[in-house]
DRENLUMMAR-978673 format. One record per residue (C-alpha): residue in one letter; x, z, y. Coordinates in nm, 2 decimals, decimal comma, always signed. Example, Ala and Ser with C-alpha at 12.3 -4.5 7.8 and 13.67 -1.06 7.14 Angstrom:
2
[atom 'A' [+1,23 +0,78 -0,45]],
[atom 'S' [+1,37 +0,71 -0,11]],
//
This chain:
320
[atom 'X' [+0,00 +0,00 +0,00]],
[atom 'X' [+0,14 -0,11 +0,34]],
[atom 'X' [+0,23 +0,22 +0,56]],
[atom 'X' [+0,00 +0,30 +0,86]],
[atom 'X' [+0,18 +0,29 +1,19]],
[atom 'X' [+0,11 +0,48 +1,48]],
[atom 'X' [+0,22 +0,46 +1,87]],
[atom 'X' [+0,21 +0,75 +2,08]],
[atom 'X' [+0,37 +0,72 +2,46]],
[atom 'X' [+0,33 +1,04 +2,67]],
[atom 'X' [+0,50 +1,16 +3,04]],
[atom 'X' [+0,57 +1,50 +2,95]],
[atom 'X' [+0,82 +1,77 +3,14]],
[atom 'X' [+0,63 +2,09 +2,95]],
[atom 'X' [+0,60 +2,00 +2,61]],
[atom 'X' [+0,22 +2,06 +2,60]],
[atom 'X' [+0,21 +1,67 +2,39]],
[atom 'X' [+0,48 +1,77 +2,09]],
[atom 'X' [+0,20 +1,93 +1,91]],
[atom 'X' [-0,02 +1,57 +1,93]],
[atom 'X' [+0,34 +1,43 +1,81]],
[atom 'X' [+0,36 +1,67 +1,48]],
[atom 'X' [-0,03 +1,66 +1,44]],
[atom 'X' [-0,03 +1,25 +1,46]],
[atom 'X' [+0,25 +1,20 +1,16]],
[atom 'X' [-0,01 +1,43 +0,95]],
[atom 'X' [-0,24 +1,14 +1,00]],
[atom 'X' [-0,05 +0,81 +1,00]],
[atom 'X' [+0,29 +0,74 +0,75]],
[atom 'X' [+0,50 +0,65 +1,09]],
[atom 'X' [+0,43 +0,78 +1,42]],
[atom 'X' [+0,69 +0,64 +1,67]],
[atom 'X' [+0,74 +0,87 +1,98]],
[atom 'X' [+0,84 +0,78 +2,33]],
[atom 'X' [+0,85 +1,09 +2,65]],
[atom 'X' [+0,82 +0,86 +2,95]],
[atom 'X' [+0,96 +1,21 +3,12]],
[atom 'X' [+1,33 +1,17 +2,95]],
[atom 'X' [+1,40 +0,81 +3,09]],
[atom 'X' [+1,62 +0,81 +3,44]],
[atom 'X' [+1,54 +0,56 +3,74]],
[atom 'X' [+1,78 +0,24 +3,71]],
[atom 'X' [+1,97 +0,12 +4,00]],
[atom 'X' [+1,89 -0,22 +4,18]],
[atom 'X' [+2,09 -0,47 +4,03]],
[atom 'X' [+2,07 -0,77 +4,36]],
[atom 'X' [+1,91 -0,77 +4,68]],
[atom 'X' [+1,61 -1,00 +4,51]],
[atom 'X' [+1,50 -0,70 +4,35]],
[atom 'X' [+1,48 -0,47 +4,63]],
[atom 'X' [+1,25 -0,74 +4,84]],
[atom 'X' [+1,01 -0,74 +4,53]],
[atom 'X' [+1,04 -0,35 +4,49]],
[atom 'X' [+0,90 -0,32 +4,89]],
[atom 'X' [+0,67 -0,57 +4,84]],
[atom 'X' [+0,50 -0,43 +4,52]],
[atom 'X' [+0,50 -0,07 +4,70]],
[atom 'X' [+0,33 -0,19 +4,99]],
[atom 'X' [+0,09 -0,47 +4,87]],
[atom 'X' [-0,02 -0,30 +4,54]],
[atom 'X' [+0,16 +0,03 +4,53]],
[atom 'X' [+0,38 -0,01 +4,27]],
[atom 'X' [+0,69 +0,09 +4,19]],
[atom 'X' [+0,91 -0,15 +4,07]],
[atom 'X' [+1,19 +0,12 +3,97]],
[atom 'X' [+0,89 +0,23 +3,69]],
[atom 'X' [+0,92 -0,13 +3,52]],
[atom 'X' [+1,29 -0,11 +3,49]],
[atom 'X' [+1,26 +0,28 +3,42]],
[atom 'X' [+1,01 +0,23 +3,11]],
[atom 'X' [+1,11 -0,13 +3,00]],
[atom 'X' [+1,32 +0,01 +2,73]],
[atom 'X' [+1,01 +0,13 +2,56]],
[atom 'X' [+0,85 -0,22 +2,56]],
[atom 'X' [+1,16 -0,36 +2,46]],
[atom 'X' [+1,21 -0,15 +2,13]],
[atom 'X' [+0,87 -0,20 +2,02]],
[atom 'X' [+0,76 -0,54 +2,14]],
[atom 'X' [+0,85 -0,67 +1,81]],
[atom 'X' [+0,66 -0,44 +1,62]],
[atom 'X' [+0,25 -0,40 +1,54]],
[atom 'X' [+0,03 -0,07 +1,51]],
[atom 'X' [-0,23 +0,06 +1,40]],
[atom 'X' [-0,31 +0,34 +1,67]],
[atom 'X' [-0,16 +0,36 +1,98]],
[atom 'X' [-0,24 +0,65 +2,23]],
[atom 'X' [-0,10 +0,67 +2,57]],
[atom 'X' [-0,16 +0,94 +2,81]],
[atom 'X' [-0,01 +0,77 +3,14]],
[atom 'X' [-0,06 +0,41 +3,10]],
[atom 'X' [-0,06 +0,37 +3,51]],
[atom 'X' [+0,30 +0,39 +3,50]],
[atom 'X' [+0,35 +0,09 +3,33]],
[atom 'X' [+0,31 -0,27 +3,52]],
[atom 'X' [-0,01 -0,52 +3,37]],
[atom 'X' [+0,29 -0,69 +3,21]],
[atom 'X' [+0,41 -0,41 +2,95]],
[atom 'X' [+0,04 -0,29 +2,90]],
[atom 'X' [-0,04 -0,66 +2,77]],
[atom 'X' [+0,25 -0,60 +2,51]],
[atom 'X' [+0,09 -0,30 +2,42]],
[atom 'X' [-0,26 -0,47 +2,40]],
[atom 'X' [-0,12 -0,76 +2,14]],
[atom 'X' [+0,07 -0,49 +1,94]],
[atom 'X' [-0,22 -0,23 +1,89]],
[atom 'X' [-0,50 -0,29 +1,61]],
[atom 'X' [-0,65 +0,04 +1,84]],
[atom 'X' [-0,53 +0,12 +2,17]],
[atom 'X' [-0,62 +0,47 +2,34]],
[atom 'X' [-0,53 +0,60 +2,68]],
[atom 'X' [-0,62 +0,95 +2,77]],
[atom 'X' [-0,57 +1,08 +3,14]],
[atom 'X' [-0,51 +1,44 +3,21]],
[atom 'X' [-0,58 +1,35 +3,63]],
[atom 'X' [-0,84 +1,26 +3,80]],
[atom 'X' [-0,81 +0,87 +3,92]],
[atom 'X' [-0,89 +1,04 +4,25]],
[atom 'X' [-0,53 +1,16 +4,22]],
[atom 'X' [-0,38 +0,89 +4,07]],
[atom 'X' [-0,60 +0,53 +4,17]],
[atom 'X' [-0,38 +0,28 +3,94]],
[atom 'X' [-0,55 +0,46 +3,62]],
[atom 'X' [-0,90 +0,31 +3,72]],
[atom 'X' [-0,73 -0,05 +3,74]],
[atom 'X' [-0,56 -0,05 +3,37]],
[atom 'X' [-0,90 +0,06 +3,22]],
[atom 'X' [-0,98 -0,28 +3,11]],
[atom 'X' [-0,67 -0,29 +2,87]],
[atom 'X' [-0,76 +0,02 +2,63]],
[atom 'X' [-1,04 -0,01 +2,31]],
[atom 'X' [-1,14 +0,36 +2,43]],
[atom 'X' [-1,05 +0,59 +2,73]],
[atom 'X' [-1,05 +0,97 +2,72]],
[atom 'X' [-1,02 +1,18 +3,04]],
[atom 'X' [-1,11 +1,57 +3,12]],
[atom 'X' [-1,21 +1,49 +3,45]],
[atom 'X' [-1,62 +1,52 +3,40]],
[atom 'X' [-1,63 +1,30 +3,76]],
[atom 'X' [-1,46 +1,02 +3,59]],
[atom 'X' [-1,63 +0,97 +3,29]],
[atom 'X' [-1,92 +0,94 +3,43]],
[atom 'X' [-1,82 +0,71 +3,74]],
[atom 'X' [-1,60 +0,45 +3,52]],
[atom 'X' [-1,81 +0,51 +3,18]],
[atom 'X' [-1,48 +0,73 +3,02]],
[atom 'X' [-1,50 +0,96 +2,72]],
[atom 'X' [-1,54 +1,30 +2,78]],
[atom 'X' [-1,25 +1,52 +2,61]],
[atom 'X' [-1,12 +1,85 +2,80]],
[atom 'X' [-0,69 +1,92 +2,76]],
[atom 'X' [-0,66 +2,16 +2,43]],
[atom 'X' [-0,48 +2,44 +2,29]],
[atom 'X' [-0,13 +2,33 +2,23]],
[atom 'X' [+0,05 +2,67 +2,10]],
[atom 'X' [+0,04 +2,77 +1,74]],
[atom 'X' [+0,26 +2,97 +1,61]],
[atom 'X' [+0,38 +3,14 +1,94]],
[atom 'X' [+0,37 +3,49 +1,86]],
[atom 'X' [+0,15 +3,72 +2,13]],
[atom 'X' [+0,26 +4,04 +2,24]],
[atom 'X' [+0,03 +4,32 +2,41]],
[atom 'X' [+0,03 +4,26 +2,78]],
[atom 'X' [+0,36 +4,53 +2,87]],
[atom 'X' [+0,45 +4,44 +3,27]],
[atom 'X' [+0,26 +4,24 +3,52]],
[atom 'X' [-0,11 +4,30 +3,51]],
[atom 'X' [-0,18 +3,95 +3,67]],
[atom 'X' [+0,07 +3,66 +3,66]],
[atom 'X' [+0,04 +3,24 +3,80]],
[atom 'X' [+0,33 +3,01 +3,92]],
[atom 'X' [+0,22 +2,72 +4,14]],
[atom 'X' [+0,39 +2,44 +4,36]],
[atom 'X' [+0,39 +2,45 +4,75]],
[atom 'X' [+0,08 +2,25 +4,79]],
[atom 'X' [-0,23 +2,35 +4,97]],
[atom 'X' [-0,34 +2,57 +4,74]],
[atom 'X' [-0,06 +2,83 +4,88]],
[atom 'X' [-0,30 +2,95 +5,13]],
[atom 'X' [-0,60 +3,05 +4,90]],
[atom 'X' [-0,31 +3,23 +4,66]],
[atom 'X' [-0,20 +3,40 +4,99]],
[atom 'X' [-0,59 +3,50 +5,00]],
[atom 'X' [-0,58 +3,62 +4,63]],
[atom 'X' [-0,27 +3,78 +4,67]],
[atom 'X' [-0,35 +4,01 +5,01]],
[atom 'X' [-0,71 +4,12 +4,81]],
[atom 'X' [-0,54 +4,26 +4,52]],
[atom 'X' [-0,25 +4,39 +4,73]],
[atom 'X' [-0,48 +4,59 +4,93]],
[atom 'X' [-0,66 +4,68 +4,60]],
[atom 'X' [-0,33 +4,83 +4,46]],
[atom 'X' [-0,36 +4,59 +4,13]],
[atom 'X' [-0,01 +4,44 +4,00]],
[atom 'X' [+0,06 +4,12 +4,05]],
[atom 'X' [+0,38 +3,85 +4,00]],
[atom 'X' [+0,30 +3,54 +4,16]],
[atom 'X' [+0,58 +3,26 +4,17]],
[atom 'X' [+0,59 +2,96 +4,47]],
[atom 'X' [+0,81 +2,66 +4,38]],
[atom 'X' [+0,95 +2,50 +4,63]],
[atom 'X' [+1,22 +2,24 +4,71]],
[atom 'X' [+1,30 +2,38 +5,07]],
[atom 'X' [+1,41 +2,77 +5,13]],
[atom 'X' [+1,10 +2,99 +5,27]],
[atom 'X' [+1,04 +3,30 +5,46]],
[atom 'X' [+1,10 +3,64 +5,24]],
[atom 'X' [+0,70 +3,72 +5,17]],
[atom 'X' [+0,61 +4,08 +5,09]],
[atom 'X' [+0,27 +3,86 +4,92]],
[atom 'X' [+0,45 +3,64 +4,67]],
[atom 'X' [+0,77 +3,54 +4,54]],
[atom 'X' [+0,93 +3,20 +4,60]],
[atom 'X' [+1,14 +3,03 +4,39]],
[atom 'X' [+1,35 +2,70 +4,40]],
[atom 'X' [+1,40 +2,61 +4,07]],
[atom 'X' [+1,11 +2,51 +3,83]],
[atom 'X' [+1,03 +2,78 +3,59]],
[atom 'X' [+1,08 +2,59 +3,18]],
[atom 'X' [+0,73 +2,59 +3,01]],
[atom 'X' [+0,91 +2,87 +2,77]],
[atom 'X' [+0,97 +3,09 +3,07]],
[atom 'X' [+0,62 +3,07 +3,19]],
[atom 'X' [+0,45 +3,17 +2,86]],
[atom 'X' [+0,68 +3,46 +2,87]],
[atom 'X' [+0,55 +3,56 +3,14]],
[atom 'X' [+0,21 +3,55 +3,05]],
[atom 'X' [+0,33 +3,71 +2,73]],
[atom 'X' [+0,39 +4,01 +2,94]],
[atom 'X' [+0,06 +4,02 +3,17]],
[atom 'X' [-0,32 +4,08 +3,09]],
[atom 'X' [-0,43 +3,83 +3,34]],
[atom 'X' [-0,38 +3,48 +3,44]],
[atom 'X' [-0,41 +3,34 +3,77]],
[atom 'X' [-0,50 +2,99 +3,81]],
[atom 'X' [-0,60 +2,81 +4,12]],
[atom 'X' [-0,66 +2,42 +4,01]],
[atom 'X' [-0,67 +2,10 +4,26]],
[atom 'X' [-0,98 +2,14 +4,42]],
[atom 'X' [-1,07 +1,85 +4,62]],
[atom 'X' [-0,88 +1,63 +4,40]],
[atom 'X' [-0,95 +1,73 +4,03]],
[atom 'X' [-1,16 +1,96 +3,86]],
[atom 'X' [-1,08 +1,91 +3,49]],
[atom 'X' [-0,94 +2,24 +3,28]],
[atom 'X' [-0,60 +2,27 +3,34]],
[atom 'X' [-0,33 +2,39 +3,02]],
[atom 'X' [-0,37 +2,71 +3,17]],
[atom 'X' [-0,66 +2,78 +3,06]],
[atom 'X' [-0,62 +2,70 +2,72]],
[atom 'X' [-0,33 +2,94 +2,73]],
[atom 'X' [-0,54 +3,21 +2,87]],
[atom 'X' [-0,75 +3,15 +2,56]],
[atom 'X' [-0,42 +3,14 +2,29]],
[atom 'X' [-0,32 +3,43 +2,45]],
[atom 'X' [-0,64 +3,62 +2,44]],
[atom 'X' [-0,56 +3,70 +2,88]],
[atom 'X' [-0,84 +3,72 +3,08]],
[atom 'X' [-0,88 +3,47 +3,36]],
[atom 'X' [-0,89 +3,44 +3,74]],
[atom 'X' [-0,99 +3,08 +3,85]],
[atom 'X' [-1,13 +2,90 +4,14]],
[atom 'X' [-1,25 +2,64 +3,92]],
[atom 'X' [-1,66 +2,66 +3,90]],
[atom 'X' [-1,67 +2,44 +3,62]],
[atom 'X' [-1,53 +2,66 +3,39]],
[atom 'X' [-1,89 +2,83 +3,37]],
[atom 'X' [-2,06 +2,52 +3,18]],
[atom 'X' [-1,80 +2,56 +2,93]],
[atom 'X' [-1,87 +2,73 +2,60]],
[atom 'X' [-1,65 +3,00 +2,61]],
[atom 'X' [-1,73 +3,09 +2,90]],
[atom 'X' [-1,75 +3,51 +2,91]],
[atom 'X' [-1,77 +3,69 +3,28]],
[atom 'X' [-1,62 +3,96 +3,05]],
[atom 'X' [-1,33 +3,74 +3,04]],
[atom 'X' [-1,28 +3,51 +3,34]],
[atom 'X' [-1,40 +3,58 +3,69]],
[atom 'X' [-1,44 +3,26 +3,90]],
[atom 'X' [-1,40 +3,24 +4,27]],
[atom 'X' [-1,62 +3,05 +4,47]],
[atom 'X' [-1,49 +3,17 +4,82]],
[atom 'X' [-1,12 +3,23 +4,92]],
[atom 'X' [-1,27 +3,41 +5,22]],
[atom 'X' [-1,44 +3,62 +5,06]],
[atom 'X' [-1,33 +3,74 +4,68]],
[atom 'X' [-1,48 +4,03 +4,54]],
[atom 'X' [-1,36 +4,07 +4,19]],
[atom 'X' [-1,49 +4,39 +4,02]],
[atom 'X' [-1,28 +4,65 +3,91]],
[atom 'X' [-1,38 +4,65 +3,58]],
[atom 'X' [-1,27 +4,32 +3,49]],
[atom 'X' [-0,94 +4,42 +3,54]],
[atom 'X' [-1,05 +4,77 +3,30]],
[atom 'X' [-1,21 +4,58 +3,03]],
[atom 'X' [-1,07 +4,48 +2,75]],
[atom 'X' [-1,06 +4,14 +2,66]],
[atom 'X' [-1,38 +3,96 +2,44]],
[atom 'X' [-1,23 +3,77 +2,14]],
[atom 'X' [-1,43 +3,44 +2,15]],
[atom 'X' [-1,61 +3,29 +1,83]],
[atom 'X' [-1,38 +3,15 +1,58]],
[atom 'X' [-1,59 +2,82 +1,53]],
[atom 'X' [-1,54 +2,77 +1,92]],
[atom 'X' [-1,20 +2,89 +1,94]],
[atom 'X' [-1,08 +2,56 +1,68]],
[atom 'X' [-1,28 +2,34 +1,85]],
[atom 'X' [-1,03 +2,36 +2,09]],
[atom 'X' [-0,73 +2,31 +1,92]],
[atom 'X' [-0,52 +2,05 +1,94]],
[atom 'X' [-0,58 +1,94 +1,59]],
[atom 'X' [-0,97 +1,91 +1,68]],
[atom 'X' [-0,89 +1,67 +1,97]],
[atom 'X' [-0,64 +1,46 +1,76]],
[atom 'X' [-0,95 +1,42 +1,52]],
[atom 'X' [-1,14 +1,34 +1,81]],
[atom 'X' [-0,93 +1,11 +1,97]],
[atom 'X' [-0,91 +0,97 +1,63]],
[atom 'X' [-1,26 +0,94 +1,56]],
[atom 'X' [-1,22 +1,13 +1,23]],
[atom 'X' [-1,35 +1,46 +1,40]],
//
């Protein structure tokens, strides 16, 4: 019997996807494995190329530096044929390469973990893929997408009780900084413990709120952080995207309670008030003390592996 080959093409710099790697080879006899994240820019070879670079960027806002960057990928498996391909950021890639991928793919599957609010190009490669997954609810319904939320990619991490910071979140410099500024006075002034991390490029002011930091924490040094707290703190795009983010999922694995300004969260179904307080107002939070008191509420098993990452390879599969 002729061996089933499988594609799988992913821009990772946490690892959240090596789980969907492992999980896919349980499925398929090959699975050939490409981290968009681990290829380097390559340098302008002739002046030719720089004219086209500014005119893509400004005529159709592409970056020619991607084709060169990802060609490799195309290149190593142009000559090849599949029968699955999944790919979770297809918008990097230039009509061109995406074509290759079309003729080489018996099934071809993009999943997008933004919003194509955040990123446009992802509703204008739509066309090329059998099936499109997104977690963005907005989406799916606006460009007739499949609805699948991001998943519960830890397994055998091993959790420890909650020892040091009783709520813990690391975010970019963006505009959320001012509603974490918001968070963070509220449960100053309400003498709970907190550890909250800023990344930024640029050097800031010493804050007695949060703590900045220039280099970006490793996925491993974040979940040992939330190893250590009882609560996680996460403050999505709002405005831009309002899928669940991997934090949530690792609030869940974790068994933390969460803090979250995304609303959504309620019409999900393990949704417990017991276990994740949403905030609909920066201005005017009001968490009660006993969330912080309780103990979490382990959620039902059945809905608990309905979220793991083997469930959404299933789905994605169409074997769920």
């Amino acid at each position: 019997m002729k061996p089933t080959k499988a594609l799988f093409i992913t821009f990772d710099l946490s690892g959240y996807y090596n789980c969907i790697f492992e999980e896919l080879k349980s499925h398929y006899d090959v699975v050939d494995y490409y981290n968009l994240a681990d290829y380097k820019n390559q340098p302008y070879k002739n002046i030719g190329q720089r004219i086209s670079s500014f005119y893509l960027k400004k005529t159709k806002n592409l970056k020619l530096k991607n084709y060169y960057k990802y060609n490799p990928v195309i290149e190593d498996i142009k000559d090849k044929s599949y029968d699955f391909t999944l790919i979770i950021r297809p918008d990097l890639f230039f009509d061109k390469q995406l074509k290759i991928l079309r003729k080489n793919s018996k099934k071809l599957i993009a999943y997008y973990h933004d919003s194509i609010n955040n990123i446009p190009r992802k509703k204008d490669v739509i066309h090329f893929f059998d099936e499109v997954y997104s977690y963005e609810k907005r989406d799916v319904k606006d460009f007739n997408l499949k609805f699948i939320p991001n998943f519960i990619y830890l397994n055998n991490y091993k959790v420890n009780d909650a020892t040091k910071t009783q709520v813990f979140t690391v975010i970019s410099k963006d505009y959320r900084f001012k509603s974490l500024i918001k968070l963070a006075t509220f449960l100053k002034q309400n003498k709970f413990e907190y550890k909250f991390l800023v990344h930024s490029d640029k050097e800031q002011p010493k804050s007695d709120l949060i703590q900045f930091i220039t280099e970006r924490k490793t996925n491993s040094e974040v979940l040992k952080e939330i190893n250590q707290a009882s609560i996680i703190a996460d403050i999505h795009k709002y405005g831009i995207q309002d899928g669940l983010t991997f934090r949530v999922f690792e609030s869940i694995y974790f068994k933390r309670k969460l803090i979250t300004s995304n609303t959504d969260i309620k019409n999900y179904e393990f949704y417990n008030p017991n276990n994740i307080h949403v905030i609909e107002n920066f201005d005017n939070i009001n968490i009660p003390r006993n969330f912080f008191l309780e103990p979490y509420q382990d959620i039902p098993e059945e809905i608990y592996k309905k979220h793991l990452y083997t469930t959404w390879v299933k789905t994605i599969l169409g074997r769920a």
